[in-house]
Each structure stands twice: as structure tokens, then as C-alpha cells.
C-alpha positions in Angstrom: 0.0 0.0 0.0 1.2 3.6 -1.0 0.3 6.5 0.9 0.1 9.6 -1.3 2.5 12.2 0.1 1.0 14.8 2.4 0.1 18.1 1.0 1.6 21.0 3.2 -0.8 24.4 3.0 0.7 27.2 4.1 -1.0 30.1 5.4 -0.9 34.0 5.5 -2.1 35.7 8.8 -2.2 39.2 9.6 -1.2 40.7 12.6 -4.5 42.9 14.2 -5.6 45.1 17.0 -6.3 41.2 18.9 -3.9 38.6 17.3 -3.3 36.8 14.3 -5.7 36.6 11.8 -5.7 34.3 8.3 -5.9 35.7 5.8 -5.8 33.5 2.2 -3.4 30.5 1.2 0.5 31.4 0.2 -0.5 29.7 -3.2 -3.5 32.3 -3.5 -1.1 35.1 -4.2 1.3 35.4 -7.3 4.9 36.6 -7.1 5.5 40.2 -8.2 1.6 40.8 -8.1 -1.0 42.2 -5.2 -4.4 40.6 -3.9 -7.0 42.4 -2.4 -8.8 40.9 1.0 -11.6 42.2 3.5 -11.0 42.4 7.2 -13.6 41.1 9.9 -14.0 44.5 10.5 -14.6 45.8 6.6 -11.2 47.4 5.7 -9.5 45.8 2.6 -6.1 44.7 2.7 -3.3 44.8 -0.1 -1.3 41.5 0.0 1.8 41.1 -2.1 4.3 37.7 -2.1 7.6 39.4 -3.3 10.0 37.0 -5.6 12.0 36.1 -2.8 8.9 35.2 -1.3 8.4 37.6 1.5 4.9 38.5 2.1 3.6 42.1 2.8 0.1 43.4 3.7 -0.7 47.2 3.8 -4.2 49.0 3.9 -5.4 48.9 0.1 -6.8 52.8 0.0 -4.5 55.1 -1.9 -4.9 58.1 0.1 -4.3 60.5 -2.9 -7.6 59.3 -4.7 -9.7 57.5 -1.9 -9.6 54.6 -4.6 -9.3 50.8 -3.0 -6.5 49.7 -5.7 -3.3 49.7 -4.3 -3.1 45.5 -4.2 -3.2 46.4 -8.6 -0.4 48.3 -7.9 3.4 47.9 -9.5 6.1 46.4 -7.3 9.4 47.8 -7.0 12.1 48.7 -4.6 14.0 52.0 -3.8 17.4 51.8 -1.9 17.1 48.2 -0.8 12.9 49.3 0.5 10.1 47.4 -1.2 7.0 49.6 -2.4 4.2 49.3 -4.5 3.5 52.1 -7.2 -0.3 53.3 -6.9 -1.9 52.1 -10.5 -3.9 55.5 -10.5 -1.3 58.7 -9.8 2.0 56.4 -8.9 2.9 57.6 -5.7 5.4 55.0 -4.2 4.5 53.3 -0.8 7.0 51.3 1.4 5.7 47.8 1.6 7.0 47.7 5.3 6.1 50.9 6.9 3.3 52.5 4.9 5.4 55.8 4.4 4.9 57.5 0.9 8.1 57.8 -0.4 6.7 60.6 -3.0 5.5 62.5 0.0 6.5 62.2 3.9 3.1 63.4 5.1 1.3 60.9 3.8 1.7 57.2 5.4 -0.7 54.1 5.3 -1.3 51.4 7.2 1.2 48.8 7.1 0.3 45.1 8.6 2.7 42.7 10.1 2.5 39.5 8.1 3.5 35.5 8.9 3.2 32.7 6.9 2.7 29.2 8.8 
């Protein structure tokens, strides 16, 4: 008798106001591309695997526009940061702190992220 090997699922959780939350599968998101995802408590979420496969989660809002569409954003990285490029006016945020890197009044929530 064989046994068929076991399949390992990985998942992505969040970091919120109380605990960890899951949030989607690692093989839901793409490298090099974003994923939008609804809190519990109705804000969206941009999620983004990097190619090295990092994960990052930041509030999906662009504050420039009010527009949800940051997790359509471009990814990129400016002296060693990673940011996504807003698809609608391209300001540039940093994937790990939420700071505008076009604008240093203007930050966004960032999300600690785990995979397990």
C-alpha cells in the first residue's frame, strides 16, 4: 500500500488590533503581483508575495484618490525598501512601513504579516 505524500498548505495571517488573523493560502497570491482581502471589521487589505517570497500586507486605500486599488499596484524597490507604485497617480509606498516615499506626510497602514 502507498500512501500519497501529504500536502503542506501554508497560510498568511495578519497581525490585528487582537492577534493573528488568516488571511488566504501562500499559493492564493502570485509573485510580483497584489491581492486584495476584507477584514472582519470591513477594511481591505493589499497583500503582495515578493519574488524572494516575502509577504507584505498594507491597507489597500490610496490616500491620494480615496480609490481601493493599491493591491493592482506595480512592485518595485527604492534603496534596498520594497514599495508598490499606486496604479492611478504612482505615488510610491513602502511595503514595510506604509510611508509615501513621494510625500513624507502621507503614510498608510502597514500590517505585520507571517506565513505558517
Amino acid at each position: 500500500m502507498t500512501l500519497a505524500p501529504e500536502r503542506i498548505t501554508l497560510r498568511v495571517e495578519l497581525r490585528l488590533d487582537r492577534g493573528w488573523h488568516s488571511i488566504c493560502e501562500l499559493s492564493d497570491l502570485t509573485p510580483g503581483r497584489g491581492a486584495a482581502a476584507l477584514l472582519p471589521n470591513g477594511e481591505q487589505v493589499a497583500l503582495f508575495l515578493d519574488r524572494a517570497g516575502r509577504t507584505y500586507a498594507i491597507a489597500n486605500r490610496d490616500p491620494f484618490t480615496g480609490a481601493y486599488v493599491l493591491s493592482r499596484g506595480l512592485l518595485g524597490s527604492a534603496a534596498g525598501r520594497p514599495f508598490v507604485a499606486s496604479p492611478l497617480l504612482k505615488q510610491r509606498f513602502d511595503l514595510e512601513t506604509g510611508r509615501c516615499l513621494d510625500d513624507d506626510e502621507v503614510t498608510i497602514r502597514a500590517y505585520t504579516t507571517r506565513t505558517l
